[in-house]
Biopython code that builds the backbone (N, CA, C, O; Angstrom):
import numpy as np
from Bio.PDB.StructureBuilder import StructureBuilder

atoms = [
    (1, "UNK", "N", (0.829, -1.199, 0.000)),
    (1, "UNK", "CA", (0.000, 0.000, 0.000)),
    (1, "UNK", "C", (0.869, 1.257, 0.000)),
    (1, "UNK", "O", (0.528, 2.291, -0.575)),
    (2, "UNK", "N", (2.301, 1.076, 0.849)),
    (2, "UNK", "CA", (2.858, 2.171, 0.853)),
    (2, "UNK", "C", (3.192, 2.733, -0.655)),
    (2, "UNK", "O", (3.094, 3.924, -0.949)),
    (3, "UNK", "N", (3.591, 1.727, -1.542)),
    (3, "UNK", "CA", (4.548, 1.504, -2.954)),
    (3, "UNK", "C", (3.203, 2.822, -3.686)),
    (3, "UNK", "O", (3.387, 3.900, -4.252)),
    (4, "UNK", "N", (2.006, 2.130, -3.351)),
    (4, "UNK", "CA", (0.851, 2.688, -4.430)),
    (4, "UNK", "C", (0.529, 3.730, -3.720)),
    (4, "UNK", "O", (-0.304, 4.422, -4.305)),
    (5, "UNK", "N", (0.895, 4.196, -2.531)),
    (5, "UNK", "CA", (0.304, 5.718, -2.405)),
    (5, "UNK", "C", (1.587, 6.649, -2.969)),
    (5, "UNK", "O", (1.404, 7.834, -3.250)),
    (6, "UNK", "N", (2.995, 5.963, -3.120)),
    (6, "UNK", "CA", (3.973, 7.061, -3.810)),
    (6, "UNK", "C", (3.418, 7.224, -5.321)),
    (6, "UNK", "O", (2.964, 8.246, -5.834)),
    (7, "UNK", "N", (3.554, 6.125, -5.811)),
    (7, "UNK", "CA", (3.172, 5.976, -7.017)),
    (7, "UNK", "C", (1.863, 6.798, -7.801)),
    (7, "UNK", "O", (1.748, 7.201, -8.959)),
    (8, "UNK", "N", (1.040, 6.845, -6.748)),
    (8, "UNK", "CA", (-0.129, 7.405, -7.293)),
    (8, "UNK", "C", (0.032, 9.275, -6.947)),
    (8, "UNK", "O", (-0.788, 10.180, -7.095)),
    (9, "UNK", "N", (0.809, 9.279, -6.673)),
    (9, "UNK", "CA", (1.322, 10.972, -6.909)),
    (9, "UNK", "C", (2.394, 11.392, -7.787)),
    (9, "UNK", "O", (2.904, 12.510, -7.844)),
    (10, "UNK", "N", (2.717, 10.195, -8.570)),
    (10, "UNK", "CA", (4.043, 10.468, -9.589)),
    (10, "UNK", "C", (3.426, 9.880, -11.103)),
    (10, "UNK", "O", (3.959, 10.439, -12.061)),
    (11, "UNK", "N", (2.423, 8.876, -11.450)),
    (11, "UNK", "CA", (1.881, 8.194, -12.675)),
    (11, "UNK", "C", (0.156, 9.028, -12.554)),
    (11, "UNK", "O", (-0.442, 9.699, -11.712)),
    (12, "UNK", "N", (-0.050, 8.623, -13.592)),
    (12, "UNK", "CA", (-1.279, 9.152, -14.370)),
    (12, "UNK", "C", (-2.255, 7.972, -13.615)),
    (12, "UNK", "O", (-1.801, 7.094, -12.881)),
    (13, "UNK", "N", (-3.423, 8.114, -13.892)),
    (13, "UNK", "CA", (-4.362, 7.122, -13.030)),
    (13, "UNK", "C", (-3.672, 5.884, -14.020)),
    (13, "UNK", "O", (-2.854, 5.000, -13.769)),
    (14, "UNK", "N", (-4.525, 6.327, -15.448)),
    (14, "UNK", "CA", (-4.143, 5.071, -16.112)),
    (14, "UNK", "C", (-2.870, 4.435, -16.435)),
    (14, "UNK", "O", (-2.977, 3.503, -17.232)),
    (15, "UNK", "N", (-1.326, 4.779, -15.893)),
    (15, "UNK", "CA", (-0.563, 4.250, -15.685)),
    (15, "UNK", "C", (0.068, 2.688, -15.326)),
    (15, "UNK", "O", (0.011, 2.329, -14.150)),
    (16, "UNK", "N", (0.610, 1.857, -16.247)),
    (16, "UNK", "CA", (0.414, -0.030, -15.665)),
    (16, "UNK", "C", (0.412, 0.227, -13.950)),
    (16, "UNK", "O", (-0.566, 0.285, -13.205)),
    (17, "UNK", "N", (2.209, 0.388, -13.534)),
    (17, "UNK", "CA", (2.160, 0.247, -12.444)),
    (17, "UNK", "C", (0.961, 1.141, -11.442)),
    (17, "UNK", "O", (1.186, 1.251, -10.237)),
    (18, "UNK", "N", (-0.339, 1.770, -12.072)),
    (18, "UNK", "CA", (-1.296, 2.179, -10.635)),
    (18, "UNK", "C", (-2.375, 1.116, -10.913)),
    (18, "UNK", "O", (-3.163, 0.820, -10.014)),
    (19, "UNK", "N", (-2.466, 0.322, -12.555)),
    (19, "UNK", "CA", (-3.185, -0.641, -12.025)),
    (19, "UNK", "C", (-2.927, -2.341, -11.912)),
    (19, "UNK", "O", (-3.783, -3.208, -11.735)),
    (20, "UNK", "N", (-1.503, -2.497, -12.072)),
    (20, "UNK", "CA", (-1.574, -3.098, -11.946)),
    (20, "UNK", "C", (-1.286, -3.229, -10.132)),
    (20, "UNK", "O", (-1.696, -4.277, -9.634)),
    (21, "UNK", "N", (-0.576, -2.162, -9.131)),
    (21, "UNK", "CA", (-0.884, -2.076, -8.010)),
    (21, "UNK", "C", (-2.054, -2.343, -7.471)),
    (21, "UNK", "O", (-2.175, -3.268, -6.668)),
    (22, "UNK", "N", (-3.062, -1.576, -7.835)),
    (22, "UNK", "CA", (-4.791, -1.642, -7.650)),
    (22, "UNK", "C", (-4.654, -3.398, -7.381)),
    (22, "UNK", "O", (-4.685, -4.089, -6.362)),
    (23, "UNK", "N", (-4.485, -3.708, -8.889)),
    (23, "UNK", "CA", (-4.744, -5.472, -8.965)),
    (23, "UNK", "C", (-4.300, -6.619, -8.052)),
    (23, "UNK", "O", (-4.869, -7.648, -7.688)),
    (24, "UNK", "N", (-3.358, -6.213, -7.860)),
    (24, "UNK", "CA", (-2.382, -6.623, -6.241)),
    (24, "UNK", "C", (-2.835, -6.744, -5.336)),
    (24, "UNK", "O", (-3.153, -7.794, -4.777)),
    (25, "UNK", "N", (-3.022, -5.127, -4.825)),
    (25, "UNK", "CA", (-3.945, -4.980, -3.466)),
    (25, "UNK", "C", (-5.352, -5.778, -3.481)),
    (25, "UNK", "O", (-5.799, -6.309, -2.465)),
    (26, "UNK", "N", (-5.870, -5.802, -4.475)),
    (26, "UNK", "CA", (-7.264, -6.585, -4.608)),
    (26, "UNK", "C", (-6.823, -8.110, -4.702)),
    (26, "UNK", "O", (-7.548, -8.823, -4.008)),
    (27, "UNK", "N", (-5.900, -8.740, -5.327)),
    (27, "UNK", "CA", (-5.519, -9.789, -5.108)),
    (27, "UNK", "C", (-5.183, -10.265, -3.358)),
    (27, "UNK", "O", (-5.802, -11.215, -2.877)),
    (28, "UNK", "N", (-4.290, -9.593, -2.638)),
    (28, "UNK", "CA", (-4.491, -9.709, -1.642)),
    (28, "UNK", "C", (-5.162, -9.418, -0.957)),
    (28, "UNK", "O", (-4.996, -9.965, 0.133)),
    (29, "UNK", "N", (-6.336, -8.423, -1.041)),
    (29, "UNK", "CA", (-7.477, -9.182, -0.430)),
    (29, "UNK", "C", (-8.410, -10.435, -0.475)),
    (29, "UNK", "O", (-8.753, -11.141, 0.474)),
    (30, "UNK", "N", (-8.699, -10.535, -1.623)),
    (30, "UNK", "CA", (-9.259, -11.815, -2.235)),
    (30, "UNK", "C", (-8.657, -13.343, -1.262)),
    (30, "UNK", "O", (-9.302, -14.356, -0.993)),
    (31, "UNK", "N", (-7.641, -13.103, -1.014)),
    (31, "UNK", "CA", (-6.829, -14.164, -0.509)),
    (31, "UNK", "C", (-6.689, -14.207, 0.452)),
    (31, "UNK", "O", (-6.119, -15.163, 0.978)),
    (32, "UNK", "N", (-7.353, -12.730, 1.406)),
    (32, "UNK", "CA", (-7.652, -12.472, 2.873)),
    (32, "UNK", "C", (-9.236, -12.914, 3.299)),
    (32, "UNK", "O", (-9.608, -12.767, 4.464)),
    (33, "UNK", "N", (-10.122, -13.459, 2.276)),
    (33, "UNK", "CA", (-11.199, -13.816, 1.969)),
    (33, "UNK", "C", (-12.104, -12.277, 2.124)),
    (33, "UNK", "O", (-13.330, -12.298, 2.229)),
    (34, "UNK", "N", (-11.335, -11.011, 2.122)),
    (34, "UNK", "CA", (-12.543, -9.550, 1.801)),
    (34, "UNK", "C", (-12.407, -9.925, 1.113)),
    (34, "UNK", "O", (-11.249, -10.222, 0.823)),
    (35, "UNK", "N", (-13.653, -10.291, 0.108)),
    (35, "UNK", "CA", (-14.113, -10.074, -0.988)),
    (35, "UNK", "C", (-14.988, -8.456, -1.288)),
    (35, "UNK", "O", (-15.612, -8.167, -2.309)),
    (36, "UNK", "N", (-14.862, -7.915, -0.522)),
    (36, "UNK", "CA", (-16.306, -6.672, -0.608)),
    (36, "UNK", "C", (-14.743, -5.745, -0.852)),
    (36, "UNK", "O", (-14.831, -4.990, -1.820)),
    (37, "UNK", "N", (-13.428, -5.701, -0.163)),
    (37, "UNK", "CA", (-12.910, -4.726, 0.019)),
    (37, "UNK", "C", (-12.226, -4.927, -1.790)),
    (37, "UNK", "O", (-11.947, -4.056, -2.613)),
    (38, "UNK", "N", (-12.137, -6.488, -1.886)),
    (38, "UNK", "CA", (-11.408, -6.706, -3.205)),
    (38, "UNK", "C", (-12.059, -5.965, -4.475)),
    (38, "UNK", "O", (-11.454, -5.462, -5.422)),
    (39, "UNK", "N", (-13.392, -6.023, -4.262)),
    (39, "UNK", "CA", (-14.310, -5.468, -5.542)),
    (39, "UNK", "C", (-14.184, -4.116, -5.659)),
    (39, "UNK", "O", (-14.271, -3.551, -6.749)),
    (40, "UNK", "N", (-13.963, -3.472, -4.495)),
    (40, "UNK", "CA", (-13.984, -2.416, -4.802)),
    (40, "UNK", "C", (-12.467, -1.916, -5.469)),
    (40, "UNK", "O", (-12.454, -0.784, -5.952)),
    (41, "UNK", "N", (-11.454, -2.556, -5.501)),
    (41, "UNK", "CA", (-10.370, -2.100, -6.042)),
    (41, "UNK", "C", (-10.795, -2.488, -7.033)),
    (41, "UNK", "O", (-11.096, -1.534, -7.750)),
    (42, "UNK", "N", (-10.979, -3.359, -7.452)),
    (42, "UNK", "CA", (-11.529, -4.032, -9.011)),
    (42, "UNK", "C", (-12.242, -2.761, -9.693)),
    (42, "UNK", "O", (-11.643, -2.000, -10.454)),
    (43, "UNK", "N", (-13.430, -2.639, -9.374)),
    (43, "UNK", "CA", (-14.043, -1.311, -9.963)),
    (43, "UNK", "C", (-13.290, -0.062, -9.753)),
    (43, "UNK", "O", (-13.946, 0.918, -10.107)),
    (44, "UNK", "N", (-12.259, 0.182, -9.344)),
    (44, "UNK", "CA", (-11.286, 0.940, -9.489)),
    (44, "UNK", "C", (-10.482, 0.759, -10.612)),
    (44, "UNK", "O", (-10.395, 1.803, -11.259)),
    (45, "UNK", "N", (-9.924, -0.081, -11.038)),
    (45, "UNK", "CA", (-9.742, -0.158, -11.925)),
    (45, "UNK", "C", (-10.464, -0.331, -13.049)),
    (45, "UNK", "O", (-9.854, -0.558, -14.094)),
    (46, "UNK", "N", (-11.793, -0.262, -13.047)),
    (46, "UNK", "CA", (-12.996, -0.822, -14.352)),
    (46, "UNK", "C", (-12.727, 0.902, -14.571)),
    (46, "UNK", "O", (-12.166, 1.273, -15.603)),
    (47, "UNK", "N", (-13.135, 1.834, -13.608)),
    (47, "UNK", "CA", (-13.328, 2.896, -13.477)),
    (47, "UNK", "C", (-12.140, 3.884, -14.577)),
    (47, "UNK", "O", (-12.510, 4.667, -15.451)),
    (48, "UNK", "N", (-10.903, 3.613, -14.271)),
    (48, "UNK", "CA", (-9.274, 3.884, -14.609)),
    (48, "UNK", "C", (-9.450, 3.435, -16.611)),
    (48, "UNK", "O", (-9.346, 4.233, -17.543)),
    (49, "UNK", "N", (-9.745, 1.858, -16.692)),
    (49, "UNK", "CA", (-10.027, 1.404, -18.037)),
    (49, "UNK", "C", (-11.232, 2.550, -18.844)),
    (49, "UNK", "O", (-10.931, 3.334, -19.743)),
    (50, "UNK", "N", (-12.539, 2.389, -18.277)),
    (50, "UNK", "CA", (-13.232, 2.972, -18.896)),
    (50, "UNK", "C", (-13.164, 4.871, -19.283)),
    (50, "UNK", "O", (-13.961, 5.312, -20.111)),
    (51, "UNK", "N", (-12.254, 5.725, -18.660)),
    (51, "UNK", "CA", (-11.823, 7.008, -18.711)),
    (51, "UNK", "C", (-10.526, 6.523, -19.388)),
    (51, "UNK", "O", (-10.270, 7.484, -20.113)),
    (52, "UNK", "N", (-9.793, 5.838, -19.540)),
    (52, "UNK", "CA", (-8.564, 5.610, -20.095)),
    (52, "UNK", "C", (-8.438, 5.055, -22.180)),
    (52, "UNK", "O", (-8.708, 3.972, -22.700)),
    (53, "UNK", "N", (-8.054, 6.042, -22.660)),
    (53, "UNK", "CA", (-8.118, 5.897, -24.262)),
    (53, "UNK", "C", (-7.387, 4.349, -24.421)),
    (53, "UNK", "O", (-7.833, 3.614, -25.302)),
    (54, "UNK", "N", (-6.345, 3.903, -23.623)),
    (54, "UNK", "CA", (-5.482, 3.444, -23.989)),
    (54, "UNK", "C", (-5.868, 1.644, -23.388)),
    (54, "UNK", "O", (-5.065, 0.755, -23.669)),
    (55, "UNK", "N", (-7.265, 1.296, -22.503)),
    (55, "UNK", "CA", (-7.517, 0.426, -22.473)),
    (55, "UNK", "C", (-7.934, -0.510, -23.771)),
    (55, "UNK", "O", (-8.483, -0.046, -24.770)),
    (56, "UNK", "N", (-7.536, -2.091, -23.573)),
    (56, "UNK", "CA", (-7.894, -2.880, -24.610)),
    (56, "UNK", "C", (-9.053, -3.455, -24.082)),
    (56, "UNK", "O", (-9.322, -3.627, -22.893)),
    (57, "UNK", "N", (-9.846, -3.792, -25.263)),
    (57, "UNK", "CA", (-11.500, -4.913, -25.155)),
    (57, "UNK", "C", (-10.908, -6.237, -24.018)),
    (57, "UNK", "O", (-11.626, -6.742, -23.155)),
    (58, "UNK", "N", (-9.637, -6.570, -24.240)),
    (58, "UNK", "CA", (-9.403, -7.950, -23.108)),
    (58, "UNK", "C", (-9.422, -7.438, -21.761)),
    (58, "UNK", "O", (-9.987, -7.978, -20.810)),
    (59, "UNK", "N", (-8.595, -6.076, -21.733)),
    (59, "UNK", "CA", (-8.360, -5.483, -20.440)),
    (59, "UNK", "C", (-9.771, -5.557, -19.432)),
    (59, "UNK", "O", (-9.889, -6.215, -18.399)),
    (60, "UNK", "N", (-10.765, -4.686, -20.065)),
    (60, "UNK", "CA", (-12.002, -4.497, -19.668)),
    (60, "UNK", "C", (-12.462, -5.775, -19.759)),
    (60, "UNK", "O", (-13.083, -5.977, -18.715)),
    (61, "UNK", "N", (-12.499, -6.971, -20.605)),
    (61, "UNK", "CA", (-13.450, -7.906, -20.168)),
    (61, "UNK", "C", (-12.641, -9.167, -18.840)),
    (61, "UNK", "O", (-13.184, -10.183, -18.408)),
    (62, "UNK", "N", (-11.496, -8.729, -18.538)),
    (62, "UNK", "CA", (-10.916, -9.344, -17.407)),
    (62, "UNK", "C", (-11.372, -8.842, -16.307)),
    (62, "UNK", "O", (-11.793, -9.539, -15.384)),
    (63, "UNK", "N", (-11.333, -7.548, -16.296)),
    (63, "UNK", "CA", (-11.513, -6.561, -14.960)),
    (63, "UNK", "C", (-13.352, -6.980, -14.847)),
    (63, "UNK", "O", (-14.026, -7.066, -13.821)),
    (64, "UNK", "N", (-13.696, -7.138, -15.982)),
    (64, "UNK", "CA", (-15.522, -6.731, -15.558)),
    (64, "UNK", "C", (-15.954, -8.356, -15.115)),
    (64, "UNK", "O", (-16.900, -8.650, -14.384)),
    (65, "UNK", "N", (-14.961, -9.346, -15.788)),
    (65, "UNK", "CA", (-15.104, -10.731, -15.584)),
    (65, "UNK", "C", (-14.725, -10.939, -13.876)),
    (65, "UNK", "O", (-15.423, -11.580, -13.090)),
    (66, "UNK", "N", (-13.785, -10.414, -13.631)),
    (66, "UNK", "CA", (-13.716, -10.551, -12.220)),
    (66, "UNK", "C", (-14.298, -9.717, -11.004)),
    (66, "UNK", "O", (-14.147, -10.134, -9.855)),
    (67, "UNK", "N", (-14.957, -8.548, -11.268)),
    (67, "UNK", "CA", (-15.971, -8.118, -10.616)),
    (67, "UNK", "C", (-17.155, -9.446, -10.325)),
    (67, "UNK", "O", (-17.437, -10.120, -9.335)),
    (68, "UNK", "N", (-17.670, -9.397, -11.822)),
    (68, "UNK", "CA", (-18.778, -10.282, -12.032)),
    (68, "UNK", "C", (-18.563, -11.399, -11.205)),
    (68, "UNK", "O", (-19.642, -11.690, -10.690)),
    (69, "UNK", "N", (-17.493, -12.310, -10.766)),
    (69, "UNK", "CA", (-17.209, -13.201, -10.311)),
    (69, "UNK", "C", (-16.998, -13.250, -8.396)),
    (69, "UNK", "O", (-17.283, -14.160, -7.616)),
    (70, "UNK", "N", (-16.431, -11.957, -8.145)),
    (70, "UNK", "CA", (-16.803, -11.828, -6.879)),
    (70, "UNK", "C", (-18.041, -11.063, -6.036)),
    (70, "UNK", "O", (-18.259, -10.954, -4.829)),
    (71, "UNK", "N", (-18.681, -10.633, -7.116)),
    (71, "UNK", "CA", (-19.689, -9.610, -7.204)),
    (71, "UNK", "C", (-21.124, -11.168, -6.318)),
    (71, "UNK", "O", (-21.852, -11.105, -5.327)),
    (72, "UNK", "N", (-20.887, -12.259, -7.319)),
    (72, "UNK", "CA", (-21.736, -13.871, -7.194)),
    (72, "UNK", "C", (-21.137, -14.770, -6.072)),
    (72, "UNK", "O", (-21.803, -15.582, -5.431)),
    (73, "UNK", "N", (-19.770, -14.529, -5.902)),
    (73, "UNK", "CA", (-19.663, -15.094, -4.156)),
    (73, "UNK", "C", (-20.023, -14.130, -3.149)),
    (73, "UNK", "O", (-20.648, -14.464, -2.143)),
    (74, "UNK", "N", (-19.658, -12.958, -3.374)),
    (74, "UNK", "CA", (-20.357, -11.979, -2.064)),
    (74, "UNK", "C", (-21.880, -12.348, -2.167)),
    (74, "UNK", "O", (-22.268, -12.504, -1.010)),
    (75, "UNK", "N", (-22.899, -12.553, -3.039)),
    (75, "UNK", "CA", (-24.359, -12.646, -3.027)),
    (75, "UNK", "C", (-24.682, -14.210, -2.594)),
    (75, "UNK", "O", (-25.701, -14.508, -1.971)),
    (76, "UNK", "N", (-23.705, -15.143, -2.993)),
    (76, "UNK", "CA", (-23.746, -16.409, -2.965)),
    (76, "UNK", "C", (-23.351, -16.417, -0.944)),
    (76, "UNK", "O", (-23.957, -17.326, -0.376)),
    (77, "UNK", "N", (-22.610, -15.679, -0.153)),
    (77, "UNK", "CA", (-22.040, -15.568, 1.338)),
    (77, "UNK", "C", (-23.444, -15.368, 1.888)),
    (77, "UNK", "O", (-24.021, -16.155, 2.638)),
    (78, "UNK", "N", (-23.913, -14.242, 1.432)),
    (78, "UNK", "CA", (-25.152, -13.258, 1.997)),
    (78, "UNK", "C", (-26.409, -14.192, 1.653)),
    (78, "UNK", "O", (-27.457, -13.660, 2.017)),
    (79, "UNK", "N", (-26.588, -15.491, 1.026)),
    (79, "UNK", "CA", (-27.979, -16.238, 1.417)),
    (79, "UNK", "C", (-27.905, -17.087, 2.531)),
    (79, "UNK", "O", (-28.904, -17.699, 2.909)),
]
sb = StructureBuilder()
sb.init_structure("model")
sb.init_model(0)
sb.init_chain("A")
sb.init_seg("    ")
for serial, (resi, resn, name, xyz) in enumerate(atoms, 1):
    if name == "N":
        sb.init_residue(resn, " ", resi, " ")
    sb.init_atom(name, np.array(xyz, "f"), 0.0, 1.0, " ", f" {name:<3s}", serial, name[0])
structure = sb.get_structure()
């Protein structure tokens, strides 16, 4: 977290290293079992892709694929 708060005062949002940091931090949550805290980095980055010229169609359908995917275990926890 420390790495991505320097970082995110020296790169552009859409910069690799701020998302692929983002992706990290959400990875390790995921693996901390937050899933609620993970999504929201995720849509941080959906957020970064979709304002960003320079995102690709795979980029966005990874990021929206893995929302979608923890988006159905958080709803799948909560019955």
């Amino acid at each position: 977290m420390k790495y991505y708060s320097i970082i995110e005062k020296v790169f552009s949002p859409d910069h690799e290293d701020i998302i692929d940091s983002l992706a990290n931090i959400a990875e390790c949550y995921e693996d901390l079992n937050e899933r609620q805290i993970a999504l929201k980095y995720y849509q941080q980055i959906l957020t970064i892709y979709k304002q960003s010229e320079s995102a690709s169609d795979f980029d966005m359908f990874t990021v929206t694929d893995k929302i979608d995917q923890l988006s159905t275990q958080i709803n799948e926890e909560s019955v």
